[in-house]
NUVEX-678598 format. One line per field, with one value per residue (C-alpha): residue number from 1; residue in one letter; x, y, z. Coordinates in pm, whole numbers, padded with zeros to 5 digits. Layout:
REM NUVEX-678598
i = (NUM ...)
aa = (A ...)
east = (X ...)
north = (Y ...)
up = (Z ...)
END
This chain:
REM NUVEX-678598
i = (1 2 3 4 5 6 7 8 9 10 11 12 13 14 15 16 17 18 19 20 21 22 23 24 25 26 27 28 29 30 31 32 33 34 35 36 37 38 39 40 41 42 43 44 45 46 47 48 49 50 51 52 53 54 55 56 57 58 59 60 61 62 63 64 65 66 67 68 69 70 71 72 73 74 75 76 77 78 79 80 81 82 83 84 85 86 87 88 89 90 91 92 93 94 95 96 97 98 99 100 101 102 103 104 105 106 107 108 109 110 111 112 113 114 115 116 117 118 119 120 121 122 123 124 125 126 127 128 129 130 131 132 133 134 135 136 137 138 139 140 141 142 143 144 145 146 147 148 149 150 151 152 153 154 155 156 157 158 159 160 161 162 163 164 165 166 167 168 169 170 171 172 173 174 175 176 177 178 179 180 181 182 183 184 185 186 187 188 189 190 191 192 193 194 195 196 197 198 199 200 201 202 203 204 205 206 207 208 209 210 211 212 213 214 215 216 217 218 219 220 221 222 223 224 225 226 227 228 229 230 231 232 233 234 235 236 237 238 239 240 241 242 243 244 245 246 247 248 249 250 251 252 253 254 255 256 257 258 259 260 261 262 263 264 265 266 267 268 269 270 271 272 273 274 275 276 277 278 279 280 281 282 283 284 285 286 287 288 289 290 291 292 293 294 295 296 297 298 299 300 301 302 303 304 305 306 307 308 309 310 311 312 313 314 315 316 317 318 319 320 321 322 323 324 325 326 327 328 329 330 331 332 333 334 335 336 337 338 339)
aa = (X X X X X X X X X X X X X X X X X X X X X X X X X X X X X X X X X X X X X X X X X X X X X X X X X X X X X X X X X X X X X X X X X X X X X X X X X X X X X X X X X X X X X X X X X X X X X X X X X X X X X X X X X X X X X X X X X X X X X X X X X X X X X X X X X X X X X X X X X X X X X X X X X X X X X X X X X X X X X X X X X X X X X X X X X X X X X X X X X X X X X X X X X X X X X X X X X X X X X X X X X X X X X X X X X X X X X X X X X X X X X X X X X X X X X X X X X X X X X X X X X X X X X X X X X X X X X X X X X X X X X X X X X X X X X X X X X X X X X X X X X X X X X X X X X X X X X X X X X X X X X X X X X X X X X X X X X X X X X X X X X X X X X X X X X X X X X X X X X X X)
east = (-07321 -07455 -07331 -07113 -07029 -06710 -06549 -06267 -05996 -05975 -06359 -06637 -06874 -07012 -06892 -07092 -06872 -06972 -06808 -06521 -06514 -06636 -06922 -07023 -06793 -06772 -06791 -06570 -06258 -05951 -06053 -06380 -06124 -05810 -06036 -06251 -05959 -05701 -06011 -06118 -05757 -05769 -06067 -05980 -05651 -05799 -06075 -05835 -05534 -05746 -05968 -05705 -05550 -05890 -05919 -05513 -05582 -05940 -05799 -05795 -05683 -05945 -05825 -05617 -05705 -05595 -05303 -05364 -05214 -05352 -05700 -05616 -05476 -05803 -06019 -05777 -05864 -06258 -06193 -06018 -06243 -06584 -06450 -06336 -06721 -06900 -06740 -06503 -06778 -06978 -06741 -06566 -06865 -06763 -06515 -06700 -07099 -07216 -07441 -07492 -07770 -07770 -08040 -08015 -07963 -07648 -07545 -07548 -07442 -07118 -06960 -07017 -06872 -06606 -06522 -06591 -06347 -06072 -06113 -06137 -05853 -05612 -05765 -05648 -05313 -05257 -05399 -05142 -04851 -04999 -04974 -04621 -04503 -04672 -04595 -04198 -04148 -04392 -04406 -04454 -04667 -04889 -04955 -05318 -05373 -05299 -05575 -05809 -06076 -05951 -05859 -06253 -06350 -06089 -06225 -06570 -06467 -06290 -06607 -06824 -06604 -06569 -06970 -07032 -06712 -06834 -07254 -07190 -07117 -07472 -07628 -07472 -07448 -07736 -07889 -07816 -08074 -08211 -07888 -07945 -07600 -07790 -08136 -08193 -07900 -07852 -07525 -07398 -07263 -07223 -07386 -07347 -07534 -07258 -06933 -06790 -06927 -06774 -06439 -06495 -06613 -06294 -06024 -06128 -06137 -05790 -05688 -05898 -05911 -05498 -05220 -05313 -05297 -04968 -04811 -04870 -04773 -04454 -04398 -04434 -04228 -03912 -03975 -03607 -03711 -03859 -03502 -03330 -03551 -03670 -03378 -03573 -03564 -03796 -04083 -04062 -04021 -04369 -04506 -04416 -04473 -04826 -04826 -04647 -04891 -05158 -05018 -04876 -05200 -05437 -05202 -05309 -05706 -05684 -05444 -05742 -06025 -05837 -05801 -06172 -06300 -06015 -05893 -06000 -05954 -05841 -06102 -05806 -05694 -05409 -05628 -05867 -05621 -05440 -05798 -05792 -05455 -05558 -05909 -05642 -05451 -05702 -05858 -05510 -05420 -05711 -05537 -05141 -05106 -05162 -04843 -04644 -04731 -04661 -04327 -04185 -04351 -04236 -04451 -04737 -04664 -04634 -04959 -05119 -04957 -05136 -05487 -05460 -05321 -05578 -05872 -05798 -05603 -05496 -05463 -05105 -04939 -04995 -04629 -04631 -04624 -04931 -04749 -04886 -04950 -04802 -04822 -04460 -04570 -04728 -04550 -04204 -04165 -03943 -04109 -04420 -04721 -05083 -05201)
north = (01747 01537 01142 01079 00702 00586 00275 00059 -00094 -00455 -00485 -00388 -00293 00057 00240 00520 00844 01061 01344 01250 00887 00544 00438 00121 -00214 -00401 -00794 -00888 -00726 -00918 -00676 -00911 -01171 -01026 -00762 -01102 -01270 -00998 -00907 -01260 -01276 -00942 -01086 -01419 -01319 -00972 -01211 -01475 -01245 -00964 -01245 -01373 -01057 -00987 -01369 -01313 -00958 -01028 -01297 -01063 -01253 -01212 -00936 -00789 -00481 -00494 -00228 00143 00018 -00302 -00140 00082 -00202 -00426 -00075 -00099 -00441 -00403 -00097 -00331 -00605 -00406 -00246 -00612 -00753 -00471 -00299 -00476 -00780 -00440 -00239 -00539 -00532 -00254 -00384 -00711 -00634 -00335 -00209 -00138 -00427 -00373 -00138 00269 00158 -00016 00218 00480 00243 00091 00455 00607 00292 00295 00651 00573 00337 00522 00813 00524 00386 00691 00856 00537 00556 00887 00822 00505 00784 00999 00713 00616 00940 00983 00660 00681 01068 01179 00849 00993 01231 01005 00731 00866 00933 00634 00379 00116 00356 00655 00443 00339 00658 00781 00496 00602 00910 00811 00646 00936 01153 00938 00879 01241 01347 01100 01248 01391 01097 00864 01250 01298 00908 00823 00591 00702 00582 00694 00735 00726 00535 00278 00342 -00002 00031 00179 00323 00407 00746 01027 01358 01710 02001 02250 02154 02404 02170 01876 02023 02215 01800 01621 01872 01876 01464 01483 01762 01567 01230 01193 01475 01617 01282 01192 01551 01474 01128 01257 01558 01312 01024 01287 01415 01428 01266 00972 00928 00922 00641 00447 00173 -00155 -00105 -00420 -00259 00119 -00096 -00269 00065 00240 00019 00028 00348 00386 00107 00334 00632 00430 00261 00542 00755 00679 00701 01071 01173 01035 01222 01563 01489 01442 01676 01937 01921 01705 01337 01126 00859 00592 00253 00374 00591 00303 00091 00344 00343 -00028 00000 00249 -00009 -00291 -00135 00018 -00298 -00462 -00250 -00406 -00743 -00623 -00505 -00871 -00983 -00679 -00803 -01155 -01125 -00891 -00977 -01268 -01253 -01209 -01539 -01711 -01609 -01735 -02067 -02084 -01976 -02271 -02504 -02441 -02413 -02609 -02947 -03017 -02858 -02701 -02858 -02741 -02636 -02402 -02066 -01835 -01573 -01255 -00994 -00689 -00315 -00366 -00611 -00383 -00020 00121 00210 00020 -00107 00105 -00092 -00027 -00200)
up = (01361 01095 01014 00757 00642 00562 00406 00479 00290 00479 00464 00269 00581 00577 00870 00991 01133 01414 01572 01388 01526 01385 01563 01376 01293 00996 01113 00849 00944 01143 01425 01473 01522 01683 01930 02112 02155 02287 02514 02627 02748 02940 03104 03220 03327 03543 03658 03812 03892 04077 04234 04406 04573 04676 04824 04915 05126 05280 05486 05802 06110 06356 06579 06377 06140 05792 05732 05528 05262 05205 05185 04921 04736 04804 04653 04316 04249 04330 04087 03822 03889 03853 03533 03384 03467 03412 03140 02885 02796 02629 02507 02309 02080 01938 01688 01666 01626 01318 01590 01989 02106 02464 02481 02627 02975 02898 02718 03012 03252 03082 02973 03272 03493 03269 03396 03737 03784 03606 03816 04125 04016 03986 04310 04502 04384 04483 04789 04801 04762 05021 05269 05148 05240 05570 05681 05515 05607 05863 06079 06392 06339 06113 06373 06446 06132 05942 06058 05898 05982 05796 05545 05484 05502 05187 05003 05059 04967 04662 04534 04622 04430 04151 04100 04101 03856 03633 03623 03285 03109 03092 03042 02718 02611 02385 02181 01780 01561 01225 01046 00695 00557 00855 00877 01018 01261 01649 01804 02172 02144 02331 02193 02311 02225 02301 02161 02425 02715 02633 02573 02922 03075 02867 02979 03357 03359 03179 03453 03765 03632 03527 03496 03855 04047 03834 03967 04302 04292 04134 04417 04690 04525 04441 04802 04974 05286 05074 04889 05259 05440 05146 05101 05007 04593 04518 04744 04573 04234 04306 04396 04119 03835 03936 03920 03598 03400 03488 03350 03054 02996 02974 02816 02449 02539 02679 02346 02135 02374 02368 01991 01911 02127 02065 01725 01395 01431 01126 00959 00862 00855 01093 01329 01413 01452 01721 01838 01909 02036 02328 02441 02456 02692 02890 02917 02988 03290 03485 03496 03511 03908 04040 03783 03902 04300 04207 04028 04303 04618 04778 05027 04821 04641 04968 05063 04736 04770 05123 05004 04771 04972 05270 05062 04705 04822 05186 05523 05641 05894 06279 06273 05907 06048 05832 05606 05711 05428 05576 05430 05307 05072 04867 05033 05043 05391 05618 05931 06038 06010 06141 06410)
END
């Protein structure tokens, strides 16, 4: 598929189309404005909000094993935290530079992290329901089974998956050059030689990567025996609204994916602006699960307010008892912890 070049009614920048998506910004636009800003404040807020549940949940008493859950929770905030660092400081030139500077490495590198930690991401959570509903439904039987250990080894696993699922991604993405609306100008983009093969690559991601993690996460949530034993509605709120602003969040990039790839995807003011729309909250679900912990977890708070106090201004006294960051801080069940 050849380049076309299109233009823009809010700026007079040429914008080069390909595959049926703009791959080059005008810098004159309010998106060169609006995009650093909304993005700078994704950043700074993931940076400091997923720093501190890392700083929050590493604080393992000596002797005493972190629980399931809270490892899980400490692999979705590396996973947020390595896309925020490693991801969003690139992609936000997009909207704000007319070409891709960074050189082909980058270019591979940043798409196919970006993929990696989605599929990280989404793999953890179901792995978070999995737990809920052995530890809530199948507590007994799960008390082998659910161990710091195990939990390691699903998280290596999780990232072993994820690397591999995501291959594809620096093998198609490419330097563009040559383009004659921008002769002088180079593009990140991703470039197939069988149409057939990406659609085959987008559709399993979409399948893999989102709608079969949200059906199991679903099954086990509506499972009867979770609706009996669950009773604390603040904890399954927490739980679930991570869940959801996951779902929510990438909802809009995998309609515009299937869309390219699938059908015929409108060059328009509106599109690109949906287009925008989708990166923003992509980008914004790496820094909305420590808000969701802090505004409904008490004891998460608590332990915040002691990371600060022992290490920013001045020691606790002998007698302040140490909040301890248990799994139902961040689970639904009831009681069972690991040991």
């Amino acid at each position: 598929m050849h380049p076309t070049c299109t233009h823009r009614k809010f700026t007079p920048e040429i914008h080069v189309v390909w595959d049926g998506m703009r791959v080059g910004a005008g810098v004159g636009g309010p998106e060169a404005m609006i995009v650093p800003v909304a993005f700078g404040l994704v950043f700074v807020l993931g940076l400091v909000g997923n720093g501190l549940v890392l700083a929050v949940l590493g604080r393992a008493k000596p002797g005493r094993a972190r629980s399931v859950t809270n490892v899980l929770v400490l692999n979705l905030s590396l996973a947020d935290l390595s896309f925020l660092v490693l991801c969003v400081p690139f992609q936000a030139t997009i909207y704000t530079l007319p070409e891709w500077v960074f050189g082909a490495l980058l270019c591979k590198w940043v798409h196919y992290f970006v993929t990696v930690t989605m599929l990280v991401s989404v793999f953890t959570l179901g792995a978070m329901a999995v737990d809920r509903y052995l530890a809530v439904v199948r507590a007994r039987r799960s008390q082998g089974v659910r161990n710091t250990r195990n939990a390691a080894l699903g998280v290596a696993a999780i990232w072993g998956l994820s690397l591999l699922l995501a291959v594809p991604v620096p093998w198609h993405q490419a330097l563009l050059t040559g383009v004659q609306q921008a002769p002088n100008r180079t593009f990140c983009w991703e470039q197939w030689a069988d149409r057939t093969h990406k659609q085959v690559y987008k559709a399993t991601v979409l399948v893999v990567g989102y709608l079969l993690p949200l059906a199991l996460i679903c099954c086990l949530s509506l499972t009867d025996g979770m609706a009996e034993q669950v009773g604390d509605l603040k904890k399954t709120c927490t739980v679930m609204l991570v869940v959801a602003a996951f779902l929510l969040s990438w909802l809009p990039h995998h309609i515009i994916t299937m869309w390219v790839a699938f059908g015929n995807f409108p060059i328009t003011d509106a599109s690109f602006v949906f287009r925008i729309i989708a990166h923003c909250m992509v980008y914004g679900n790496s820094c909305i699960n420590p808000i969701i912990y802090a505004f409904l977890s008490e004891n998460f708070r608590k332990a915040c307010q002691q990371v600060f106090t022992c290490k920013c201004f001045l020691p606790p006294p002998i007698e302040e008892k140490v909040v301890r960051i248990r799994m139902e801080t961040f689970s639904t069940t009831h009681s069972i912890t690991n040991a």
